[in-house]
C-alpha positions in Angstrom: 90.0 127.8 97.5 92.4 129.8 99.6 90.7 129.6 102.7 90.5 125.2 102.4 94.0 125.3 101.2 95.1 127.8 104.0 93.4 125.4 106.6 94.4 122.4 105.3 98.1 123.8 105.6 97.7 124.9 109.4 96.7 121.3 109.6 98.8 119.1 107.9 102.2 120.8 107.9 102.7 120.9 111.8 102.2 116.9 111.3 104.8 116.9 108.2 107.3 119.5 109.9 107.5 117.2 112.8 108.1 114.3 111.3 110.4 115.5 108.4 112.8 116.5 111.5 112.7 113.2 113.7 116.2 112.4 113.0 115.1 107.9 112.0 112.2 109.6 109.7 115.1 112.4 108.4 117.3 109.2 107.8 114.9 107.3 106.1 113.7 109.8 104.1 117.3 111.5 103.2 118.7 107.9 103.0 116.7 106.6 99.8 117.7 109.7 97.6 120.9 107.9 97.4 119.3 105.3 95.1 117.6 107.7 93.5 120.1 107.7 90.1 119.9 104.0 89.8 116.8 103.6 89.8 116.1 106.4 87.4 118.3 105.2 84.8 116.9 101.2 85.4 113.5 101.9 84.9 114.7 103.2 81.6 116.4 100.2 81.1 113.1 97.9 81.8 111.1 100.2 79.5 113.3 99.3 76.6 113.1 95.5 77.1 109.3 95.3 76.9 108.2 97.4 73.1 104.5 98.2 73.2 103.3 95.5 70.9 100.9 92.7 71.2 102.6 89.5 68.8 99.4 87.7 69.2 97.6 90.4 67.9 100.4 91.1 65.0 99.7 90.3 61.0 103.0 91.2 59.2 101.1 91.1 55.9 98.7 94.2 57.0 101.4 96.2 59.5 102.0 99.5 58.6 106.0 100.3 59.2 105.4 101.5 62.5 103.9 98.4 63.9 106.9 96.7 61.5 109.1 98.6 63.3 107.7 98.0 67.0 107.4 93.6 66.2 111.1 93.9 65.0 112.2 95.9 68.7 110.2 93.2 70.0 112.4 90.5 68.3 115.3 92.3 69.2 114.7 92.7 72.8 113.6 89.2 73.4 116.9 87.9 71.8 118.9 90.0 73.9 116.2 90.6 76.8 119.2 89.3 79.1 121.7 92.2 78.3 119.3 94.7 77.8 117.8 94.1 81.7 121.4 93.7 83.2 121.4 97.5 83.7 117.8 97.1 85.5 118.9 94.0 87.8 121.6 95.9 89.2 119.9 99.8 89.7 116.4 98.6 90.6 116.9 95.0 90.9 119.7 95.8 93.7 117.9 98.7 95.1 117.9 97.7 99.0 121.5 97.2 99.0 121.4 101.5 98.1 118.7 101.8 100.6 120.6 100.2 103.6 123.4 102.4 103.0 121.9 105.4 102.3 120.1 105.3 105.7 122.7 104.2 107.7 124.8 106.9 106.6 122.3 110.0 106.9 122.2 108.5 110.4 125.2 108.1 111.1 126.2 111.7 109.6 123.7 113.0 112.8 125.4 111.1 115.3 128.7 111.9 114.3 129.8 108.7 113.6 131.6 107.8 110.7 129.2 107.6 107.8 130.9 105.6 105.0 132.3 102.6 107.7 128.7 102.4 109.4 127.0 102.4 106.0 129.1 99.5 105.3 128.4 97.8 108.5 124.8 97.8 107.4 125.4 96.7 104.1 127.3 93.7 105.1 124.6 93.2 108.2 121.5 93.1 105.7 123.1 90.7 103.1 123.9 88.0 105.6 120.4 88.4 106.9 118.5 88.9 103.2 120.1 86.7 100.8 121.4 82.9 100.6 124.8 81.7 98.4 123.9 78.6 96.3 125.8 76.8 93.8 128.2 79.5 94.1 125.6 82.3 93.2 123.7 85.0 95.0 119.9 85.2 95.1 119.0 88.5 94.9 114.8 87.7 96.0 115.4 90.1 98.8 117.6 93.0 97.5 115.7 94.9 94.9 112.5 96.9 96.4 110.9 93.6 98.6 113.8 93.9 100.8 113.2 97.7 101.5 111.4 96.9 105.2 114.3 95.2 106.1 117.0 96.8 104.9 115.1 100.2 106.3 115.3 98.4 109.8 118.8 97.1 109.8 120.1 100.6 108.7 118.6 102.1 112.2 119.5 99.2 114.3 122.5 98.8 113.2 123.6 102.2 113.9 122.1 102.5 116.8 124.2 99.4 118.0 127.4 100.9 116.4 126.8 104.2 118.4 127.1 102.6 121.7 130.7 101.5 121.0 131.6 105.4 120.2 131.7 105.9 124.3 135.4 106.4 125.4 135.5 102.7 127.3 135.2 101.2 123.8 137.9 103.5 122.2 141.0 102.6 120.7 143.4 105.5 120.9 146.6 105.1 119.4 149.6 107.7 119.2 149.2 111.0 117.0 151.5 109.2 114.8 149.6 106.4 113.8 147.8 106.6 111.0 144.1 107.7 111.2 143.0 105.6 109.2 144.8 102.6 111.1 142.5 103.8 114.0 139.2 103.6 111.7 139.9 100.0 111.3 140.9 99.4 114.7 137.3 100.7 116.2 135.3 99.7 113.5 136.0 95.4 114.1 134.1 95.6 117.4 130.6 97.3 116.5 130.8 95.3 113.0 131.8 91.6 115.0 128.5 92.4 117.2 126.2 93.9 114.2 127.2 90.5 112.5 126.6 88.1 115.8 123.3 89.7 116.3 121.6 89.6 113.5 122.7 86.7 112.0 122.0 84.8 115.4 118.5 86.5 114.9 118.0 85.6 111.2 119.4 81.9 112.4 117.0 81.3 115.1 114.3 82.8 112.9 115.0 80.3 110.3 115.2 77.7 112.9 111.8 78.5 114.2 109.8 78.9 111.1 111.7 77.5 108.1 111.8 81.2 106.9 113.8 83.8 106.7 113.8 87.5 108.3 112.4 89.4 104.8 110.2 86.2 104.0 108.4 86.6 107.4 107.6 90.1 106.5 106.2 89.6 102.9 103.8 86.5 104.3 103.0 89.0 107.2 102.0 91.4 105.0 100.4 89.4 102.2 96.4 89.5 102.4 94.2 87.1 102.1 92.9 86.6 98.3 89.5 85.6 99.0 87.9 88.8 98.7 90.0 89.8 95.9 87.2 89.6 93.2 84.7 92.2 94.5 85.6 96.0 94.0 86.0 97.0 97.8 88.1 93.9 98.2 90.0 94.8 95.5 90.1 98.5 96.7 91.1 97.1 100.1 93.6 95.5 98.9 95.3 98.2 96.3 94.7 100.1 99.1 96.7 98.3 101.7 99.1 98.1 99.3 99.6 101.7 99.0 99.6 102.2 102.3 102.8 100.3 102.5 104.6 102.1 99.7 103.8 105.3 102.0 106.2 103.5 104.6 108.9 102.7 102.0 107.5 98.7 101.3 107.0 97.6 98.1 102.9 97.0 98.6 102.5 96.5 94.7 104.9 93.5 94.7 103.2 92.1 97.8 99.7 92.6 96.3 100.5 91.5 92.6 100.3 88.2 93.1 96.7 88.3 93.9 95.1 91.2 91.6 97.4 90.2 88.7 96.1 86.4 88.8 93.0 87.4 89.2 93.3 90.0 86.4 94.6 87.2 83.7 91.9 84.4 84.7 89.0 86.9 84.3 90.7 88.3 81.1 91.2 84.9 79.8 87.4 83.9 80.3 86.5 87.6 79.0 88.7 86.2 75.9 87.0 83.2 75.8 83.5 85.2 75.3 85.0 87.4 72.5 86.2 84.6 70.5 82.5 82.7 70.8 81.2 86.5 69.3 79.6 86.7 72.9 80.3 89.9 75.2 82.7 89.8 77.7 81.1 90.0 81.3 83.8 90.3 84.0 84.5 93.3 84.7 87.1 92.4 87.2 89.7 91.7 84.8 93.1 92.8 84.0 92.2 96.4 83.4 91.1 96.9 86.5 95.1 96.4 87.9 96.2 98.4 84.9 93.7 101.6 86.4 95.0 100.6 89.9 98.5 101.1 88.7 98.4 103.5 86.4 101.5 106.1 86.2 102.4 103.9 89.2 100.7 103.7 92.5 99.0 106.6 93.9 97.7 107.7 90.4 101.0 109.3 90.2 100.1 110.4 86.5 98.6 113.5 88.3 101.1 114.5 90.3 103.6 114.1 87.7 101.5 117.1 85.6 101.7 119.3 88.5 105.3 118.6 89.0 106.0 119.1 85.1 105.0 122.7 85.7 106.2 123.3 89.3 107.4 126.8 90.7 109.7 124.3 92.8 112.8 123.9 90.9 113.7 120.3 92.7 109.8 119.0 91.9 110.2 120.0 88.4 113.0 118.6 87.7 112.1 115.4 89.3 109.3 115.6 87.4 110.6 115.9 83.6 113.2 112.8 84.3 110.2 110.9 85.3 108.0 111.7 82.9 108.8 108.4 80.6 108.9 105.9 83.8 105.7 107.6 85.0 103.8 107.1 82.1 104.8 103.4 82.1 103.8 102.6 85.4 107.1 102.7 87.2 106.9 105.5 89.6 109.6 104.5 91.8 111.6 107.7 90.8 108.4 109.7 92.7 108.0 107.6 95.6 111.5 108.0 96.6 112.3 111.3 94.8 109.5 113.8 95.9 109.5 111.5 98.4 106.1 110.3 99.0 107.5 108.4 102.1 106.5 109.0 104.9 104.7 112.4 103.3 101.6 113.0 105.5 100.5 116.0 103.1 100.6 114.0 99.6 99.6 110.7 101.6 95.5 111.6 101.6 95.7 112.0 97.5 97.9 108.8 97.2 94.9 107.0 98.6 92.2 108.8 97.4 92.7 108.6 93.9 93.4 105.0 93.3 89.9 104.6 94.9 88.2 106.4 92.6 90.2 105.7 89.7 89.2 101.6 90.1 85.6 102.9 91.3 84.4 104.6 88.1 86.6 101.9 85.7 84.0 99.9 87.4 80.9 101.1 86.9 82.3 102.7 83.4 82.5 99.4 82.1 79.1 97.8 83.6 77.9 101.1 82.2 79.4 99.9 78.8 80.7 103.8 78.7 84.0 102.1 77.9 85.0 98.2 76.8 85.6 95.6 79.3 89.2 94.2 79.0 89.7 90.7 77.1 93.2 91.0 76.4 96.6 90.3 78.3 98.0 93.4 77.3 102.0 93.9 77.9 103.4 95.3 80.7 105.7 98.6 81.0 103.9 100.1 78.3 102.4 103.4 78.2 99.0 103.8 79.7 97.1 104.7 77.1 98.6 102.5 74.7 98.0 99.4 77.0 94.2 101.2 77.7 94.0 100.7 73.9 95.6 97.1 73.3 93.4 95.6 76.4 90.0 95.8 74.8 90.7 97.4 71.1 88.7 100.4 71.6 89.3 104.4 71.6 87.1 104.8 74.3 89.3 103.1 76.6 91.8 105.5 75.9 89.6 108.5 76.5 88.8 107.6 79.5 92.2 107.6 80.9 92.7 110.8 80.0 89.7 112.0 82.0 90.9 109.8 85.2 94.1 111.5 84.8 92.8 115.2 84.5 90.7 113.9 87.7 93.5 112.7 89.3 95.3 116.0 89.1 92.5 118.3 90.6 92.8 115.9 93.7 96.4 116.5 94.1 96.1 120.0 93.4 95.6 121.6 96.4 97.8 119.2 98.7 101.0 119.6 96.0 100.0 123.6 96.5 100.6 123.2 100.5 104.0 120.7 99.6 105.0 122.8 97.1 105.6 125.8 99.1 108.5 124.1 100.9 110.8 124.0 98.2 109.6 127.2 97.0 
């Protein structure tokens, strides 16, 4: 074991300690730790509005208190799901606005430019570019994680453009005398008047062209074809894809959702449809399969979490323990952006691995019958095992996660090992 791990650090970490200095990859990467809080706190936020409780599947006059207890948080949060997901629609639900900033000022901090006015050049550059006013509000499609392509792209162009008005001919100087920050605001209209023309124009013309704008033209880019959706190595192909894109900072699970989660809900529902004649269900394509796929989040990040839960690395560990409750929900957004997995070549090969074996042996596992095949809609943002419990009724289900899970954190082992001595 020290022998593979020692090689496989002489190989990867060149790779990793290259790219972790490019000063765009440094940006990127340093950049998104700003939204980091929010959406810690939001996912919280999102947990809390959806209880772990199937109402379909509820009989008050048989509950026990704790089921009591979990319809009446249901009731409660579905009175006041508006309040309780405020919190989460502006951490998470805004979290490209954080992004764009972040970026741009990490960037901007290593050209010595001023970071907090070039941040806000971007910010104000990716709104008019990602969002629409209508009826006097602000649609905010574009400015939670599906925006993250874009707003990673304005950030670095924007700056880039800003830089090239830091050269002298471009320079306001005013006498010692005059405030400095009068002279701020004097240099800062040109570079933000031409961030503005340009990408507006762009976003205009784009619009113009297609009917669509900049972030729409990315998502339809990116969004695969669904024909092949309902055989397991489409369906890997696809999760995979979509992991893929998380590893460049996009959203892939919100691009890919559409497909796999329909899919998941017709073949559940006709599972269903079996149970309720007494018959066995006989999809095995269904709804669980996209719970396994996302499981702890994407990446099988349930396994990484138990390695960073016990980490030597003091920044890892802590990480890990504040994501433990989003982890174990599905929202790993607090890893992705917090270890980071972006733009991580070392913890890259298990965040693609593992997924693909995970859906593999769900697979064959329920063919097998070694576990149930799902035939419920079972709620989202619940914890795994409960939601492996609540899709098809049975223990084994459950079980079985568990094993994936121990799986899932031998694979990461070794390349956590090699990541892990960084911070150590």
């Amino acid at each position: 074991m020290n022998t593979f791990l020692e090689k496989l650090e002489n190989t990867l970490s060149p790779i990793g300690t290259k790219l972790g200095n490019q000063r765009h990859l440094k940006a990127i990467s340093s950049g998104m730790m700003f939204a980091l809080p929010f959406i810690v706190i939001g996912s919280f936020f999102l947990i809390l509005a959806h209880p772990p409780i199937n109402m379909e599947l509820y009989n008050e006059q048989t509950a026990n208190f704790f089921m009591k207890f979990l319809a009446s948080w249901r009731g409660f949060a579905d009175e006041y799901y508006a309040q309780i997901t405020l919190p989460y629609n502006l951490t998470m639900g805004l979290f490209s606005l954080y992004t764009v900033f972040g970026i741009s000022y990490q960037l901007s901090s290593e050209y010595k430019l001023n970071p907090a006015m070039n941040g806000f050049i971007s910010l104000v550059t990716f709104l008019l570019v990602s969002t629409t006013i209508s009826d006097g509000g602000l649609s905010t499609e574009y400015l939670g994680t599906n925006g993250v392509f874009t707003s990673i792209v304005v950030a670095l162009l924007s700056v880039e453009i800003s830089k090239l008005f830091k050269k002298p001919q471009f320079q306001i100087k005013l006498h010692e005398t005059v405030p400095t920050a009068i002279t701020v605001f004097l240099n800062s209209l040109l570079p933000l008047l031409v961030n503005m023309v340009l990408f507006y124009g762009t976003s205009l013309i784009l619009l113009g062209a297609f009917g669509q704008t900049f972030p729409q033209l990315v998502m339809n880019v990116l969004t695969p074809a669904t024909g092949i959706a309902n055989n397991l190595w489409g369906y890997i192909a696809i999760v995979t894809f979509g992991n893929i894109l998380w590893l460049f900072g996009i959203n892939g699970p919100s691009i890919i959702f559409p497909i796999i989660f329909t899919l998941g809900i017709a073949n559940t529902g006709q599972n269903s449809e079996l149970v309720a004649l007494g018959l066995e269900p006989t999809n095995p394509m269904n709804l669980q399969m996209f719970r396994i796929a996302i499981m702890g989040g994407s990446g099988g990040a349930l396994g990484l979490l138990v390695l960073m839960v016990k980490s030597k690395a003091k920044h890892l560990r802590t990480l890990g323990k504040l994501s433990i409750v989003p982890v174990i929900s599905g929202i790993n957004e607090p890893l992705i952006f917090g270890v980071p997995l972006v733009l991580n070549p070392i913890l890259a090969i298990p965040f693609i691995i593992t997924p693909i074996i995970n859906l593999i042996l769900t697979y064959y596992a329920q063919v097998l019958d070694f576990i149930s095949m799902g035939f419920i809609v079972d709620p989202s943002f619940t914890p795994f095992f409960a939601q492996a419990y609540l899709s098809s009724l049975d223990w084994r289900n459950v079980v079985f996660t568990f094993i994936l899970i121990a799986m899932n954190t031998v694979i990461y082992y070794p390349f956590f090992k090699i990541y892990e001595k960084r911070f150590v």
